[in-house]
N, C-alpha and C positions, 0 to 999 in steps of 0.2 A: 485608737488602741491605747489602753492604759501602759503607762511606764512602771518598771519597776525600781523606787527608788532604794539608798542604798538603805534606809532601813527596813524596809518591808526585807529583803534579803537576810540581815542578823537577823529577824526573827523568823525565819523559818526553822519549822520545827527539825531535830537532827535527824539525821538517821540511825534508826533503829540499829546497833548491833546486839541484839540478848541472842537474834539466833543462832548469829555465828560464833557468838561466843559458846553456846550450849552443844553446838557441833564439833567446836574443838574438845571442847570438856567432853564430849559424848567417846569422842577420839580416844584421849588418851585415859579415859576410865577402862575402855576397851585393851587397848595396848597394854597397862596395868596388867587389869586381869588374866591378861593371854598369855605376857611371861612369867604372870608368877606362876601361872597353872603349870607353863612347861618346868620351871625353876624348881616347883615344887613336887611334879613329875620324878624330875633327877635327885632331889634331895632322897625321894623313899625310894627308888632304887640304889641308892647309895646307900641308904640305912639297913637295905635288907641284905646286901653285897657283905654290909660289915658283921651283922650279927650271922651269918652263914659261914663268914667268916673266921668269926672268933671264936663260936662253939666248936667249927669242924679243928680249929687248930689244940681246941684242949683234946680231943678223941687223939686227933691224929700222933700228938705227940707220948701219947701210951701203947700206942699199934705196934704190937710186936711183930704183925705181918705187911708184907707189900701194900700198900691201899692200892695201887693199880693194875695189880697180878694176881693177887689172892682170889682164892675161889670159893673159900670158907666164908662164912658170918657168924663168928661166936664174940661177938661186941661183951656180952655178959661173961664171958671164961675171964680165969685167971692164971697166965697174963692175954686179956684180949688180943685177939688176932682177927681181923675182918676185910673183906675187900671189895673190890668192885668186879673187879673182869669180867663175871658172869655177867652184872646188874647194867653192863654196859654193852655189851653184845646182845645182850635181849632186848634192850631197847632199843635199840640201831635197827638190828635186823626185823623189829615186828613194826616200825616205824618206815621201813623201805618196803616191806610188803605191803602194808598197807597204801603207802604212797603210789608205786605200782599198779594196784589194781584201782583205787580211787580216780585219783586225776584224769585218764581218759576216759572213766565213762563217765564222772563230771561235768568233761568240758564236752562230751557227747551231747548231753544232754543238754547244758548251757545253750550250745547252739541250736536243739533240738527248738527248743522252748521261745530262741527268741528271732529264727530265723526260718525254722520249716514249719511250726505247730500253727493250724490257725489259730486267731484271737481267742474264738470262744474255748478253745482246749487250753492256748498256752496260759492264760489266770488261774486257769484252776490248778493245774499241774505246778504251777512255778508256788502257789499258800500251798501246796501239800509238801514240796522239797522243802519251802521255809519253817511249815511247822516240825520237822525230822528233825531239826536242825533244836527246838525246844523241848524233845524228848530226856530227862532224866538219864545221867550214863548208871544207876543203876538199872533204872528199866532192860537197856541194852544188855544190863550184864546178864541179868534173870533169864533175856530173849536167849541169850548165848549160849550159858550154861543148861537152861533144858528143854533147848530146839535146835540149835546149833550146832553144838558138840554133837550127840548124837548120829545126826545126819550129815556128819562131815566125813562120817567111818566107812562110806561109800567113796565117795572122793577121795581120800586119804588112799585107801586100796587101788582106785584107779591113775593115783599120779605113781605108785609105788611100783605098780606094774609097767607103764608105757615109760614112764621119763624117771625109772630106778637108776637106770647108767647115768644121769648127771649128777649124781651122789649125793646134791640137796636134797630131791623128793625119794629118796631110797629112804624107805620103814623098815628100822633093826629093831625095835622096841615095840609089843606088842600091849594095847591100852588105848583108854579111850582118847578122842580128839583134843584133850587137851595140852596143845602145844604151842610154839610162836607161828607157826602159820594158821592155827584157827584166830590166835589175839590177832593177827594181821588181819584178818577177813573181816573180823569183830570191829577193827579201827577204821578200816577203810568203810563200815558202812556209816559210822558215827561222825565223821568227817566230809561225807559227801556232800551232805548238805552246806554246809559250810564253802568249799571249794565251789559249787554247782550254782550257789547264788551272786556270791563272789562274781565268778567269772559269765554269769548271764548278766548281772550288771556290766559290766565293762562292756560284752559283745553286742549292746543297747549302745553304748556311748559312740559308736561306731560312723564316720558321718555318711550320712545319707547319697550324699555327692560324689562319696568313692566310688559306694557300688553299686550306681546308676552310668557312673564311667566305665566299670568293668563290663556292666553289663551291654551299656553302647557296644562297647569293641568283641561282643559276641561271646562272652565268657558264661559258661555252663553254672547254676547255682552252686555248685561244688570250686568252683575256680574262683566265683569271687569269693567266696569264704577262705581260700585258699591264699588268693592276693590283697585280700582287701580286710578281710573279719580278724584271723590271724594274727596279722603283724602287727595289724594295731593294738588289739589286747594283749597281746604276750605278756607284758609287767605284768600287766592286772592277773594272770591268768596263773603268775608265777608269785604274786603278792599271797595270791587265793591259797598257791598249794602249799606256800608256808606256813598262814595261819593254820590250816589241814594239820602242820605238819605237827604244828607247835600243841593244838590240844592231842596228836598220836603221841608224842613223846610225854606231854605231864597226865596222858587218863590214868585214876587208879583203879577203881570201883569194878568197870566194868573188866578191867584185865586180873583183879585179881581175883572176881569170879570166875573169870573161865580158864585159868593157867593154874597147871598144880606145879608149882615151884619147886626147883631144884639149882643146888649148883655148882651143876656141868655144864662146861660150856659140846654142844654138838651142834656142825654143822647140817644134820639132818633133821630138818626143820618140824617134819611131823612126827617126829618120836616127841612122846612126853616132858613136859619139863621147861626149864628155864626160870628167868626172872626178868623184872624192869624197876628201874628206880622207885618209881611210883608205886608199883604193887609192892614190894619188899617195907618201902615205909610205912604202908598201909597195914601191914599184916604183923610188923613187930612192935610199930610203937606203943601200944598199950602194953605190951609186956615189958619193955625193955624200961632200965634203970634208968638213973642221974648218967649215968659216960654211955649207952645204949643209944640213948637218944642224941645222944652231943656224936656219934658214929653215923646215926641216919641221917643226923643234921648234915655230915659229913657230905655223903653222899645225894644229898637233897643241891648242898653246893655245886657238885660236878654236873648236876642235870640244869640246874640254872646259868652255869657256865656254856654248859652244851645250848641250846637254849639262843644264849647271846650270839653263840658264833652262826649258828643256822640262821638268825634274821638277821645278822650283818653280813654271812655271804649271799642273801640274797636280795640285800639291799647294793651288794657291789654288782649282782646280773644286772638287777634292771638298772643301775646308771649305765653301763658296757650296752645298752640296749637300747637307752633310751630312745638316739637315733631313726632305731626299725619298728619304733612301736608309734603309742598313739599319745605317747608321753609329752611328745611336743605340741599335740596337734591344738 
């Protein structure tokens, strides 16, 4: 057996390190990039915080009216007087009806698709929600305004009759469909898709060992989705009906085809009329002035505000939640 003296040893060749060296480089070129994308994230929401900012404060401080009580919008009178009140009750309220009727039949269908549909149906079904989801919100609007409205003035007459005593669905105003409960119906179809893919991802994410347990201990298809599918999507489920919530609150297009604006504020949802941030900016800014614009800018603010507080309350559910969902899993 040959020996190894000590110099055959010095000359052994080194070891190689280029590739861990190129793995840390790989590292921190990565780390780099990642925070300055977030860094750089917060820098343009900061820069759009401040010019929202600084134009709404030249409008605001010539406002010879309340900005958060006024019902008027004459930005171009002299002395301007303009507000919001209306512009913010028709958003709320055409953004809760739609939310309402969207999200359960979403997540209806979410589960439809990835828990009762066979294979061969649920592909096909799940590229046609997805493509819903790339339709044009003009398209929507055009759908709305001359197929929509129309044959809403059947339904309209029938919530006005059975459920008049709860004094939402009571019709004083006689006219066509166009009101915040047609934009609501209008939103919630443009959002489905959105929530519906959302939330059949997550009900996918689901682990398989749950509800082969539920189903061990003789739980009915409807119990383990109850004990099992459910509590683990919940975030996801409530992530979904944010985003939903976030394009119902900034659409213009399609809501300021089908809403003939007005503003009054009325709680009876199918008489005519109303407004929402986003349609109001849509419809005056080409006419309005140098302070006109610096007024909708105004109001362009309070919906980007609104906006923040909506994904930061519901970024405080799912941590409150984390817990009972699938957040940890």
């Amino acid at each position: 057996m040959a020996s190894t003296t000590p110099t055959q040893i010095d000359q052994a060749p080194p070891v190689s390190r280029s590739k861990g060296s190129t793995g840390r480089a790989g590292d921190k070129i990565f780390a780099g990039l990642s925070k300055g994308s977030g860094i750089l994230l917060l820098v343009i929401m900061a820069s759009i915080a401040a010019f929202l900012t600084y134009r709404a404060t030249i409008a605001l401080s010539k406002n010879e009216g309340n900005f958060l009580t006024t019902f008027d919008w004459n930005a171009s009178a002299n002395p301007p007087v303009f507000g919001i009140a209306v512009l913010l009750f028709g958003t709320v309220v055409s953004s809760i009806i739609a939310m309402v009727i969207a999200v359960p039949i979403a997540v209806g269908i979410a589960l439809f698709i990835s828990h009762y549909a066979p294979r061969k149906l649920a592909a096909p079904l799940a590229y046609v929600v997805d493509l819903l989801a790339a339709v044009p919100s003009i398209i929507y609007g055009i759908w709305g305004a001359l197929f929509l409205v129309p044959h809403l003035a059947g339904l309209n007459l029938w919530f006005d009759e059975y459920l008049g005593w709860t004094y939402v669905f009571e019709k004083t105003q006689i006219g066509v469909a166009r009101s915040l409960f047609t934009v609501g119906i209008l939103l919630a179809i443009m959002i489905l898709p959105i929530v519906t893919s959302v939330s059949r991802e997550v009900f996918l994410q689901v682990p398989r060992m749950n509800e082969e347990a539920a189903l061990a201990l003789g739980a009915t298809r409807w119990e383990v989705i109850r004990m099992s599918v459910l509590p683990f999507g919940r975030s996801g489920v409530i992530s979904a009906s944010m985003l939903g919530l976030g394009r119902a609150l900034g659409e213009t297009m399609a809501v300021a085809t089908v809403l003939s604006p007005s503003f009054l504020i009325s709680f009876h949802v199918l008489n005519p009329g109303g407004g929402t941030f986003a349609q109001n900016i849509a419809a005056k800014f080409d006419e309005a002035n140098e302070f006109g614009r610096d007024a909708l800018i105004a109001s362009g603010l309070v919906l980007f505000l609104l906006t923040l507080l909506v994904n930061g309350a519901a970024r405080l559910i799912i941590a409150r939640r984390k817990d009972f969902s699938g957040a940890n899993a």
